[in-house]
N, C-alpha and C positions, 0 to 999 in steps of 0.2 A: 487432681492435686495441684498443678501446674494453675488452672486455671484459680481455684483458691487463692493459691500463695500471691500470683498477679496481682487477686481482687482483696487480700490483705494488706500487701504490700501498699496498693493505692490507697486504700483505707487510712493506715497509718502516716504516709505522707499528708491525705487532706487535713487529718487529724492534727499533727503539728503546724500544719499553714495555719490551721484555723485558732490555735492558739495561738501562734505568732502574732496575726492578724486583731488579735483580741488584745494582747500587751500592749501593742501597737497603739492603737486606737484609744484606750482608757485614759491614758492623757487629756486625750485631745478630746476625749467626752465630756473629762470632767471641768479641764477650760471654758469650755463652751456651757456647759451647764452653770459655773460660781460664774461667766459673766453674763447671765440673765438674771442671777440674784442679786438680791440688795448686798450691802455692805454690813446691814445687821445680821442676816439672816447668814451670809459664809463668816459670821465670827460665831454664829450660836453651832452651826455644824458643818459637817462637811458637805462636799459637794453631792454626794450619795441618797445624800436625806430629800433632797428635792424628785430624786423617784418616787419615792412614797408619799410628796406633799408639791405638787405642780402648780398648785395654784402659786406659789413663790416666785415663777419664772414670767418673765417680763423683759422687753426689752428697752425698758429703761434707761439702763446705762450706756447704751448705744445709741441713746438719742443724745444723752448727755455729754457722750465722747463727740456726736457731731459736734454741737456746740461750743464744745472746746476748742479752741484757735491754735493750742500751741500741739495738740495731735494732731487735728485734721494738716496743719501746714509742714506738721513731717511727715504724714501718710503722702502726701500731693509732691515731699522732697523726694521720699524714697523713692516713687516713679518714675519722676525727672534726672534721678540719678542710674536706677535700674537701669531704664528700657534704652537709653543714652549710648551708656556702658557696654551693654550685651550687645544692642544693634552693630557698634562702632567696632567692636572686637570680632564680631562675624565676616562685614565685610573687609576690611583691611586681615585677618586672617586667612579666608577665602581666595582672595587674590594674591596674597603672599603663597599660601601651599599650592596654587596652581602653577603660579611661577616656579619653585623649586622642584615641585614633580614633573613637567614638562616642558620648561623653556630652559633654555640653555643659556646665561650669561657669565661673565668670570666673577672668580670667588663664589659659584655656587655654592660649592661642598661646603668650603669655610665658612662660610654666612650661616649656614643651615648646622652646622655644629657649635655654633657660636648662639643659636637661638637655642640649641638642644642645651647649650650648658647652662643657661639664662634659667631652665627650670629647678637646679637646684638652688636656686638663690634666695634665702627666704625673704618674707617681706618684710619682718623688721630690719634687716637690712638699710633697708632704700629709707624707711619714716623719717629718720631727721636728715641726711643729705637733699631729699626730696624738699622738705619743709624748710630747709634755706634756700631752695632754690624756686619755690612758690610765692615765698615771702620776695624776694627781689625781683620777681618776674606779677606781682600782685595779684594773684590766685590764691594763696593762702585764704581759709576760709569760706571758699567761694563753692559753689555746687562744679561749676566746669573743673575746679580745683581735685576735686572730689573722683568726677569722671575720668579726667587724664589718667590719676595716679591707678584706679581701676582698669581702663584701658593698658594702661603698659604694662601693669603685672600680668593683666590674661593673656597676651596676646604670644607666649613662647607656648603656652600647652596649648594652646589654641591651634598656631600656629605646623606645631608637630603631629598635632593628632590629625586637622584634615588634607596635610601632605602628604601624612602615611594611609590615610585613607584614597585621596585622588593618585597615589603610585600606584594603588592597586587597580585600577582602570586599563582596561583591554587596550595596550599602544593602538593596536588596528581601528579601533574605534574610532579614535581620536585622529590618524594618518586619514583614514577613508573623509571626516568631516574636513581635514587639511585640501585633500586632491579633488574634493566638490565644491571648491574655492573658499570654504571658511575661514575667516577672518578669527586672530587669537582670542579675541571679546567676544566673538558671535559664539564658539566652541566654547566660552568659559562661560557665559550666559545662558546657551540655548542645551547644551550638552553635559557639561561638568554638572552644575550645579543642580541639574534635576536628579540625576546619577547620587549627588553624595548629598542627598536632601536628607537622607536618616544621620547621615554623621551631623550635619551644619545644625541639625534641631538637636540633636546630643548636646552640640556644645553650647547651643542656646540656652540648653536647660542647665546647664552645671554656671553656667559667667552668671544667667539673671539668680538661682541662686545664692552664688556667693556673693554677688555684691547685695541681692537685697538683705541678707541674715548680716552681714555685714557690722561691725560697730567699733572694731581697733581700728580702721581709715578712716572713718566717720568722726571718730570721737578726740583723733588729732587733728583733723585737718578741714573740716566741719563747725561755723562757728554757730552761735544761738539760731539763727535764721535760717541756716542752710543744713541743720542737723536732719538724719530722717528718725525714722520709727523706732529701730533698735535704741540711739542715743536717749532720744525722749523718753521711749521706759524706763532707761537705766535711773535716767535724771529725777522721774517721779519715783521710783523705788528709793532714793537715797534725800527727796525734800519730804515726802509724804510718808515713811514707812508703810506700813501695809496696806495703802489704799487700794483694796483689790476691786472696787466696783470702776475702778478709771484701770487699771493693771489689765484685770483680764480679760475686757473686750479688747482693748487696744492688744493686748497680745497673741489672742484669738483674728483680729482681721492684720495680722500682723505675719501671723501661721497661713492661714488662710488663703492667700495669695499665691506664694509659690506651690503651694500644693494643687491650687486650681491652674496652674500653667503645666507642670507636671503631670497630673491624668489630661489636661488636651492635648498635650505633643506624647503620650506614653507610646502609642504605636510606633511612632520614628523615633522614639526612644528607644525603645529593645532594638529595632531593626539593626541602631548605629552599635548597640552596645555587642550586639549578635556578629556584626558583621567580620567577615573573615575567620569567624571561630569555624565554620562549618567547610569544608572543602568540597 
């Protein structure tokens, strides 16, 4: 009976994954399917209909998106601002939490409560004290404009989470690398950071994320030139109405992106996410 109820029990768990799994996913089916159709054929039906009628599917419209200069050159912003962003928030976080969990210098405590309180602070907040302060300093606009204002907002939860992550490293560890003459760089290089590589690719994956979905930073402070991917869709959803044959590929490789960064780091993703829940 026992082993029944087991082999029920599991049953019905894969049973709801796999519906989960199937909600999930029907979106993003059916995006990817209306953007290999024409623009006639997803106004005669839905996206569904191309099951039954394949010959429709082409990818046309993603040659035509290449072609288009004002998406390719937000596809190419949103990179220049992502990989920027997240890179810049890793190491300067990195090195921040190493120092608060194991060096010692004054106003530690206070400094490190001082970034703790930095996180309730929303980001409308900062948008227009920031954007006077871009505008006189001549960023306004500008992609590095873009990245700063990205970098400062991540870098408190950044900050907090791989402190509380490298606290939890064996002092002894780190004493025994001290008394075999390592140097604080060499322990924070050769030692920390292979140690808290599930946490650092965690927060890799939540900064490239947010900034690349991104579009209320983007969309103030982001001028024609410098806008990425999210602006531009908005921009052709409100000059073109429902141009979905430019809409949904560009929103498809738009999806597409962080999802393929996310199953390549998903191992050191759970690891960071798991870490310390287990004793």
């Amino acid at each position: 009976m026992n082993a029944l109820r087991r082999s029920l029990g599991n049953g019905l768990v894969q049973a709801v994954l796999v519906v989960i799994g199937l909600v999930w996913i029907t979106p993003l089916a059916g995006l990817f399917l209306s953007s290999l159709r024409s623009a006639r054929d997803n106004a005669e039906g839905g996206w569904w209909t191309a099951l039954a009628g394949p010959g429709q599917l082409s990818f046309d419209n993603y040659s035509a998106l290449l072609r288009n200069s004002g998406m390719t050159r937000a596809f190419w912003n949103t990179v220049l601002i992502s990989v920027p962003a997240t890179t810049l928030v890793v190491v300067i976080a990195a090195l921040a939490a190493y120092a608060f969990a194991w060096l010692d210098f004054p106003l530690r405590e206070p400094l490190f409560l001082l970034v703790v309180a930095l996180l309730v602070v929303p980001v409308q907040i900062g948008l227009l004290p920031v954007a006077k302060l871009f505008g006189a300093l001549g960023l306004f606009g500008t992609i590095p404009g873009v990245i700063l204002f990205h970098v400062a907002y991540g870098l408190p939860f950044a900050v907090f989470l791989l402190r509380n992550y490298f606290a939890e490293m064996p002092k002894e560890m780190l004493e025994a690398a001290r008394m075999d003459g390592g140097t604080e760089w060499r322990i924070f290089t050769r030692l920390v950071l292979p140690v808290g590589r599930p946490a650092i690719a965690s927060l890799a994956i939540f900064q490239f994320l947010w900034v690349w979905n991104d579009m209320l930073v983007a969309l103030l402070f982001a001028d024609s030139s410098a806008q990425p991917l999210t602006v531009q869709l908005q921009s052709q959803i409100r000059q073109f109405g429902s141009n979905i044959d430019v809409l949904a590929p560009g929103a498809f490789l738009s999806l597409i992106v962080p999802v393929a960064v996310f199953f390549a780091f998903q191992r050191h993703f759970v690891q960071g996410v798991m870490a310390g829940s287990v004793k």
